[in-house]
N, C-alpha and C positions, 0 to 999 in steps of 0.2 A: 391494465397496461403497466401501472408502475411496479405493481408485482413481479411481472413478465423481466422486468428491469431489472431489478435487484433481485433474481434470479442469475440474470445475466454477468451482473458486476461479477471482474474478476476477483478470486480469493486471493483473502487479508491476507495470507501466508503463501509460500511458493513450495512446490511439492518438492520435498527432501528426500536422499536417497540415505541418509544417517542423521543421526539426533546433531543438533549442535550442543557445545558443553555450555551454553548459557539458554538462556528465557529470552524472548523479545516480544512485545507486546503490539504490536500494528494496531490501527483507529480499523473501526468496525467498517462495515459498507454504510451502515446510516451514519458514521464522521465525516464533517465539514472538510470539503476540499482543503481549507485552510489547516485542517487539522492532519491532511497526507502530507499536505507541503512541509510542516513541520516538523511531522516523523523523518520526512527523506531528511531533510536540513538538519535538524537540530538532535539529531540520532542516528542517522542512520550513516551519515556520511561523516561524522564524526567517528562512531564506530569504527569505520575502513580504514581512518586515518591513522588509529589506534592499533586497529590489528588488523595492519593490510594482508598477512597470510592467511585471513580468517577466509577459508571456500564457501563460507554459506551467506558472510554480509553481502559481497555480489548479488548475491540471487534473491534478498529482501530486498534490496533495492532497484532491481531488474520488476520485481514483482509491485513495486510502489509505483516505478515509475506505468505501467501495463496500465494500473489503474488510473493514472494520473491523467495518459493518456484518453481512456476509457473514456474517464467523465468530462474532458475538455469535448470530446465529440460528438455529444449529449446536447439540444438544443436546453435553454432554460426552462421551457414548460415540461419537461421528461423527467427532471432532475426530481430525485427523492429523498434524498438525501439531507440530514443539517445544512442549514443557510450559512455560510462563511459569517 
């Protein structure tokens, strides 16, 4: 079942249709919720603020929050993931 699961989690990265000219590093499917909430907070939307013409910070954070989502509608005993 948890297999099944983290099969399912959405991917750490959002499908690009071009490279961006930097790196970004998203928390894996087994990182602790506490540790997407982080990324979106303390990265990701700092990022936008930085360089709001950037077309591809959008879509990391479209794609964090997917997951964010995701795992909120997970009861607890499904969860596979790091414990916050």
């Amino acid at each position: 079942m948890k297999a099944r699961l983290c099969a399912e989690h959405p991917d750490e990265c959002p499908e690009l249709h071009d490279a961006p000219p930097w790196l970004i590093h998203p928390p894996s499917r087994l990182s602790s919720t506490a540790a997407w909430q982080r990324f979106r907070d303390g990265t990701l939307l700092q990022l936008i603020a930085g360089r709001p013409d950037d077309p591809h910070l959008p879509q990391f954070l479209a794609q964090t929050e997917a997951v964010l989502a995701w795992r909120a509608a997970l009861p607890p005993e499904q969860r596979f993931w790091k414990a916050d």
